[in-house]
N, C-alpha and C positions, 0 to 999 in steps of 0.2 A: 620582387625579392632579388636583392644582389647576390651575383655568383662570382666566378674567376673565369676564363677566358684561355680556353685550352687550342692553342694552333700545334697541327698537325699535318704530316705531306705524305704522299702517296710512295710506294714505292717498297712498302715493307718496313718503316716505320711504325711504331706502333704507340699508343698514348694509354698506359693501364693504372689502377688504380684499385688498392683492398683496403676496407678499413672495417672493426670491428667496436664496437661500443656495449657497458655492460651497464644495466639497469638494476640496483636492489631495493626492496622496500622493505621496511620492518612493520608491522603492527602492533606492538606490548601490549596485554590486557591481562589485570588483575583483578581478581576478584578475591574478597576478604567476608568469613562468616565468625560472628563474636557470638558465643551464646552463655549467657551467665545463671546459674539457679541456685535459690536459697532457701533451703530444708529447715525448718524449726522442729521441734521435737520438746513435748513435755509429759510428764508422767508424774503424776502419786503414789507413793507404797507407805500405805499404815501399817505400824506394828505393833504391835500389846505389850511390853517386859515386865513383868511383874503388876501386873494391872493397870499402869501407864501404858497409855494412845498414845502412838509417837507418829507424828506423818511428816514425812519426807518429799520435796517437792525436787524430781529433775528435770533442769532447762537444757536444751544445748541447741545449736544453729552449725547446719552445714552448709557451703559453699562450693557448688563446683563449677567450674569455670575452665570453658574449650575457645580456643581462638584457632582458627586457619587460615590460609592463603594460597591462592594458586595462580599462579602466573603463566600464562598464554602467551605464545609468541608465533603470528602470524609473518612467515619469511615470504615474499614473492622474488624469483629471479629471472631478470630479462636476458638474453642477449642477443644482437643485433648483426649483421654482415651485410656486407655488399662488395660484390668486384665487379670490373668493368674493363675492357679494352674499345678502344679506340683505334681504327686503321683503316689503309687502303692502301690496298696491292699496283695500284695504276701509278706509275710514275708520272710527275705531272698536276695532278689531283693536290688538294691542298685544302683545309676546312678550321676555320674561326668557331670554336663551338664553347658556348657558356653552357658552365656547368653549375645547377641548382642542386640546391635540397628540400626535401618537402618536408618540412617539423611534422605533420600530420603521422604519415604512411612512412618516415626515416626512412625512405629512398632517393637515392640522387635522379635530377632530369635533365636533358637537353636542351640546347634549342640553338639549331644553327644560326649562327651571325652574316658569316659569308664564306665563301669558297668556288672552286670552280672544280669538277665533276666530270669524268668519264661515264659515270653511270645515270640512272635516270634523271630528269631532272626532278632537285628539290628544292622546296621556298629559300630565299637568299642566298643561291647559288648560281653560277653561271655555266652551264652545258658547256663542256670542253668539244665533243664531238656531237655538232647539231646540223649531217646533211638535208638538204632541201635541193628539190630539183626542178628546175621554173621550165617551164616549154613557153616560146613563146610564141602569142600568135595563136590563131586555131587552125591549123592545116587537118583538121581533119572535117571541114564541112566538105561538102561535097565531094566524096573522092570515087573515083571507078572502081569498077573490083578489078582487080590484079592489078594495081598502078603502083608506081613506085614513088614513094612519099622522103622528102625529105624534111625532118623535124630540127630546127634550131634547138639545142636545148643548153642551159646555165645551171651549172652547179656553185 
C-alpha cells in the first residue's frame, strides 16, 4: 500500500494531523397495491295496469377501484475521525515515518522508515545514546580477599 513520507525532529516540533469524512446511503423502497371490483346488479318488477303484465328488467354494473403507494426510505449516516500528533521532545532525534491508511478499519498506520532515537531502540532506527561498557581481560580469576584489583575498563 503507498503512503507519504512524513520527516520529523525532536526538540518540540511536532507533526499533527485531523481529518473527518462523511458516509450516506439511501435505500427507496416502494411498494404499490391496485385493487379493482366489479358489482353487476339485476332485477325484475312485474306490474298488472289494467290487466296487462308489464315486466321490467334492471341492469346496472358497479366499479370501484382503490390504488396506493407507499414509499420507504431507508437513510444510513456514517461519520468518520481521526487525529494524530507526531513528536519528540529530544533535541537531536529525528524520524522518516510512512504514513498509511487502512480502506478496511478507515484508520491511518505507521511504519518507521528510519531515524535515530534517544529512546528505546526501534526497527529502522539508530540508538542515539547506546552505552556499553567492555572490561577487559578477566582480573577477577584468582584474586585474594582484601587485594586491591585494578580493572582496565572501555566505554
Amino acid at each position: 500500500m503507498s503512503g507519504n513520507n512524513i520527516f520529523y525532529s525532536g526538540g518540540g516540533i511536532q507533526y499533527s494531523l485531523s481529518a473527518e469524512w462523511q458516509r450516506s446511503h439511501e435505500n427507496p423502497y416502494t411498494e404499490t397495491s391496485n385493487f379493482e371490483h366489479l358489482t353487476g346488479i339485476r332485477w325484475f318488477k312485474d306490474v298488472t295496469i289494467a290487466g296487462v303484465k308489464l315486466t321490467n328488467e334492471f341492469f346496472g354494473t358497479f366499479t370501484y377501484k382503490r390504488s396506493t403507494s407507499e414509499t420507504k426510505i431507508t437513510k444510513e449516516d456514517n461519520t468518520n475521525s481521526v487525529e494524530f500528533t507526531l513528536g519528540d521532545i529530544h533535541i537531536g532525534d529525528y524520524f522518516n515515518v510512512k504514513l498509511m491508511y487502512d480502506s478496511q478499519f478507515h484508520t491511518p498506520y505507521f511504519q518507521t522508515q528510519a531515524g535515530v532515537s534517544s529512546c528505546p531502540w526501534e526497527e529502522n532506527t539508530i540508538p542515539r545514546e547506546d552505552p556499553r561498557v567492555y572490561i577487559e581481560g578477566s582480573p577477577f580469576n584468582r584474586l585474594p580477599p582484601d587485594s586491591v584489583v585494578e580493572i582496565p575498563v572501555r566505554i
